[in-house]
C-alpha positions in Angstrom: -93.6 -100.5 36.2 -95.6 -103.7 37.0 -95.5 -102.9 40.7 -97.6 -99.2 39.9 -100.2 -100.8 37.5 -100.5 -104.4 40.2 -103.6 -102.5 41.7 -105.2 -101.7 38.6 -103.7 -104.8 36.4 -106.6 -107.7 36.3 -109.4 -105.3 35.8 -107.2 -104.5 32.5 -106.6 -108.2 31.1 -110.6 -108.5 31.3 -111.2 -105.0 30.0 -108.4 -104.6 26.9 -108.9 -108.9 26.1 -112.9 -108.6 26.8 -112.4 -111.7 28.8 -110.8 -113.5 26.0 -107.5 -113.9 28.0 -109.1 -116.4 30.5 -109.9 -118.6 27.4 -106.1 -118.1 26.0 -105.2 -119.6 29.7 -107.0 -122.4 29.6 -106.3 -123.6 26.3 -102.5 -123.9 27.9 -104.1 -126.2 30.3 -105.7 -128.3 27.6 -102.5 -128.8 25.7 -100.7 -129.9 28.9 -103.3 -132.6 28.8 -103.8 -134.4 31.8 -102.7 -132.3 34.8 -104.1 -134.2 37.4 -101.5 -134.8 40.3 -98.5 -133.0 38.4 -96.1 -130.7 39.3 -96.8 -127.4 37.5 -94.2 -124.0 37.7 -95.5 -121.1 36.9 -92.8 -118.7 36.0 -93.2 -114.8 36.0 -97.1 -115.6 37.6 -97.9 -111.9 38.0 -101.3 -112.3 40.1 -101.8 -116.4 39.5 -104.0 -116.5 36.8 -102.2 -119.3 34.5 -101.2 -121.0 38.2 -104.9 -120.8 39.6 -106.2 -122.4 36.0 -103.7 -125.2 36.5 -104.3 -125.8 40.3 -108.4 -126.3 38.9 -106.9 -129.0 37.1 -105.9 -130.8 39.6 -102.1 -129.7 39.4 -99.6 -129.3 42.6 -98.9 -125.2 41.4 -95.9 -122.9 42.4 -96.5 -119.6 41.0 -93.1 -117.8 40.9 -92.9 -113.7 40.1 -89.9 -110.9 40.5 -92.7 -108.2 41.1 -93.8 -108.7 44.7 -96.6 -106.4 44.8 -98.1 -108.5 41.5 -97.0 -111.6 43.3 -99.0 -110.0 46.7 -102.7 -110.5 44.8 -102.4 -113.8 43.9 -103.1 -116.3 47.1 -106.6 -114.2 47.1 -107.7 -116.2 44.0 -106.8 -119.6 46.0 -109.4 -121.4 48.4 -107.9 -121.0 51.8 -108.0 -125.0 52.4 -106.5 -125.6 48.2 -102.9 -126.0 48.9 -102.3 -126.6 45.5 -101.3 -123.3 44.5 -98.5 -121.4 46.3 -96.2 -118.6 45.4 -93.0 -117.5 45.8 -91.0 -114.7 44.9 -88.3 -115.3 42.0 -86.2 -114.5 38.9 -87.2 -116.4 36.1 -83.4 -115.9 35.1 -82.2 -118.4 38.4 -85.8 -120.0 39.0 -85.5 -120.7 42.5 -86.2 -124.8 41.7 -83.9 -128.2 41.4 -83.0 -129.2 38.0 -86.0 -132.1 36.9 -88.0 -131.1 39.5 -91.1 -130.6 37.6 -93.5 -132.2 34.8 -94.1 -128.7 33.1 -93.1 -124.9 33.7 -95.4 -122.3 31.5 -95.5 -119.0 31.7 -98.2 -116.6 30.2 -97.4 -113.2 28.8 -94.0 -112.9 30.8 -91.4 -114.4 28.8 -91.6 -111.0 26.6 -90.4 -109.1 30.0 -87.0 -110.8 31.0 -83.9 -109.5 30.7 -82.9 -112.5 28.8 -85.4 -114.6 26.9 -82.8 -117.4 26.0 -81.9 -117.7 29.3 -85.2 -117.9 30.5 -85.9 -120.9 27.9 -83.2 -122.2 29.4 -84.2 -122.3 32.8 -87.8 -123.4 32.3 -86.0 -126.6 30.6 -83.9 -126.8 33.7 -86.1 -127.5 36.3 -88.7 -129.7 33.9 -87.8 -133.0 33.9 -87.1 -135.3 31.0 -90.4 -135.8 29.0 -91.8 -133.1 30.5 -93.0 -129.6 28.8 -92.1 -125.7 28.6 -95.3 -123.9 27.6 -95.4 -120.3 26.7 -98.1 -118.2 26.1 -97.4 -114.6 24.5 -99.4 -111.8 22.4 -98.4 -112.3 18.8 -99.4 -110.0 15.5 -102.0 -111.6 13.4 -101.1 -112.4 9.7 -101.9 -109.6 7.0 -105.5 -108.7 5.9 -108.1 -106.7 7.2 -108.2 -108.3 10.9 -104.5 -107.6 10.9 -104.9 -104.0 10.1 -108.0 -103.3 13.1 -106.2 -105.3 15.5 -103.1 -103.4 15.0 -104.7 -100.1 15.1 -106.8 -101.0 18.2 -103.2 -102.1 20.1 -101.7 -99.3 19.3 -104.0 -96.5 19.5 -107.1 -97.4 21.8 -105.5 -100.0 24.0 -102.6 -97.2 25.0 -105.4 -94.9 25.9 -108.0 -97.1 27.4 -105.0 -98.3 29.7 -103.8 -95.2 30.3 -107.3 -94.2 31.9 -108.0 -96.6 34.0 -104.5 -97.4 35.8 -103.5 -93.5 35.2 -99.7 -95.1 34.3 -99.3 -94.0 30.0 -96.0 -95.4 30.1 -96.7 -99.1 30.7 -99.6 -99.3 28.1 -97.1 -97.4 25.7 -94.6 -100.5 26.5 -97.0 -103.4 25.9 -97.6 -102.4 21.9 -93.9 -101.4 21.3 -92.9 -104.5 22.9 -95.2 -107.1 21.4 -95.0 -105.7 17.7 -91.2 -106.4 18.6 -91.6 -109.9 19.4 -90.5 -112.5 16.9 -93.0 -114.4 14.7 -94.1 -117.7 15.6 -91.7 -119.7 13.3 -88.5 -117.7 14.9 -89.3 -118.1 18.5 -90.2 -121.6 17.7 -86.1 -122.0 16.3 -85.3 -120.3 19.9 -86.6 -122.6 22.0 -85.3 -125.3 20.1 -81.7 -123.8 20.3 -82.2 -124.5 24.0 -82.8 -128.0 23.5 -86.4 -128.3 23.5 -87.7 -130.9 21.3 -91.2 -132.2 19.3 -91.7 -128.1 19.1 -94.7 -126.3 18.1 -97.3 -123.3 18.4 -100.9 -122.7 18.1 -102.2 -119.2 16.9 -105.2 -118.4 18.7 -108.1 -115.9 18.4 -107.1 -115.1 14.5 -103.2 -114.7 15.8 -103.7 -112.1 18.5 -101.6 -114.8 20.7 -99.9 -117.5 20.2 -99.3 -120.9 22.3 -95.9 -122.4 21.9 -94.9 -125.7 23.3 -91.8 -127.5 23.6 -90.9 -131.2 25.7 -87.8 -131.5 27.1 -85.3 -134.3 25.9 -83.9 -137.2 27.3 -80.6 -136.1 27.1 -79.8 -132.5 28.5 -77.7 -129.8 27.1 -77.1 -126.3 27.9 -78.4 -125.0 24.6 -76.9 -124.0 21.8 -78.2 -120.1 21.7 -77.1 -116.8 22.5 
């Protein structure tokens, strides 16, 4: 599905978020804090847009996808002479990375799309060193009232359509609603990732709740997790 919409899919993240999504990335940035010089792993990087936002920062990037032609649009976005952003192609269930090997993995919008999402916790804590952070940005569902009710009706009526007309593929802007008004609150998928043993957890709802930023640090003393 995301290799027939790759063509079509960044004109859409401007076009359904009215550029708000470039905002929602950077904000992951500025709760990494400083970047400068760190190693960054961008898990289930699609075209590079959370990697590209980092490697501005001054971060050493590797932008990892399954979805080659996705993965395929992304080195466009990088300065010829920046080497701080490459990509690779990868499973965010077996991230192809040593255990410790980086200061932070993030991933933006993807974690929602694995076959496993505990396992994918998992491995994001893997390959982060001790100290160092998981950040995951996802669509969320705002709290009840009156913002609630138009945002829900414009994600699951007009979104479906407008995406539907402009990347001619109805079934992957059918998927996006059904799969984010699936997603677990805030509070829950905050207790999943610390089943995984992340620690000093937390989230940030941002733009009224349309998405949420979760964060998690990675302890000192390693386990394997304690979920599914």
């Amino acid at each position: 599905m995301f290799s027939r919409i790759a063509g079509s899919y960044d004109l859409l993240n401007r076009v359904l978020s009215c550029g708000i999504d470039r905002r929602w990335r950077k904000r992951v940035v500025a709760r990494a804090g400083q970047v400068q010089g760190c190693a960054v792993l961008d898990v289930c990087t699609g075209t590079g847009d959370l990697a590209v936002a980092f490697a501005q920062a001054g971060a050493r990037v590797v932008g990892v996808d399954f979805t080659r032609p996705m993965l395929l649009r992304a080195p466009s976005k990088v300065r010829s002479d920046d080497l701080r952003a490459q990509f690779a192609q990868g499973d965010a269930l077996c991230i192809p990375a040593m255990e410790g090997s980086v200061d932070f993995a993030c991933v933006a919008f993807g974690i929602r799309n694995v076959a496993d999402r505990h396992l994918g916790l998992r491995e994001m804590g893997r390959v982060v060193r001790p100290g160092g952070q998981v950040l995951v940005l996802e669509f969320s569902t705002p709290p009840r009232g009156l913002f609630a009710w138009a945002y829900r009706l414009y994600f699951t009526r007009i979104l479906p359509t407008l995406g539907r007309w402009i990347s001619r593929d109805g079934d992957a802007y059918a998927y996006l609603p059904r799969t984010v008004m699936a997603w677990p609150q805030p509070e829950a998928f905050q207790a999943e990732m610390e089943a995984e043993g992340l620690v000093d957890c937390g989230f940030e709802r941002l733009t009224g709740g349309i998405a949420c930023l979760h964060f998690g640090t990675v302890s000192g003393e390693r386990n394997e997790g304690v979920g599914p």
